[in-house]
C-alpha angles and dihedrals in degrees: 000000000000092000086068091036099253100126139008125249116245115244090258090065094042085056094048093047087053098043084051081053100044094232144112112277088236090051084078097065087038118122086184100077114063128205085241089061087048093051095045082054087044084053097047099051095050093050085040089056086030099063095036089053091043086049095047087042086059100040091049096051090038083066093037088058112034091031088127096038111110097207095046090077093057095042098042115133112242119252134215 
């Protein structure tokens, strides 16, 4: 019944929703944070993660490929 406002989720509730949505509990009665602000964080996170699986992807082909080549392992790019 709170999806249609009849009755008011316990703070226990309140905590756990927040926890699910990795913020602050008072971030959900918060005007201050705009859905465009959750969306640029959205953004970020997926290109962060994006760009780390692309990089292990290469690097993990590169010594597929070159695993025999004698110059590969001098010239093999560091990794995090």
């Amino acid at each position: 019944m709170i999806e249609i406002g009849r009755n008011f989720p316990t703070a226990d509730m309140l905590e756990r929703l927040a926890a699910a949505l990795e913020i602050n509990s008072n971030e959900l009665f918060s005007t201050a944070v705009s859905p465009e602000r959750a969306i640029e964080k959205l953004q970020h996170t997926v290109l962060e993660n994006l760009d780390k699986s692309i990089e292990q992807a290469l690097n993990k082909a590169f010594e597929k490929r070159c695993m025999g080549c004698p110059s590969a392992k001098m010239n093999r790019m560091p990794t995090d």
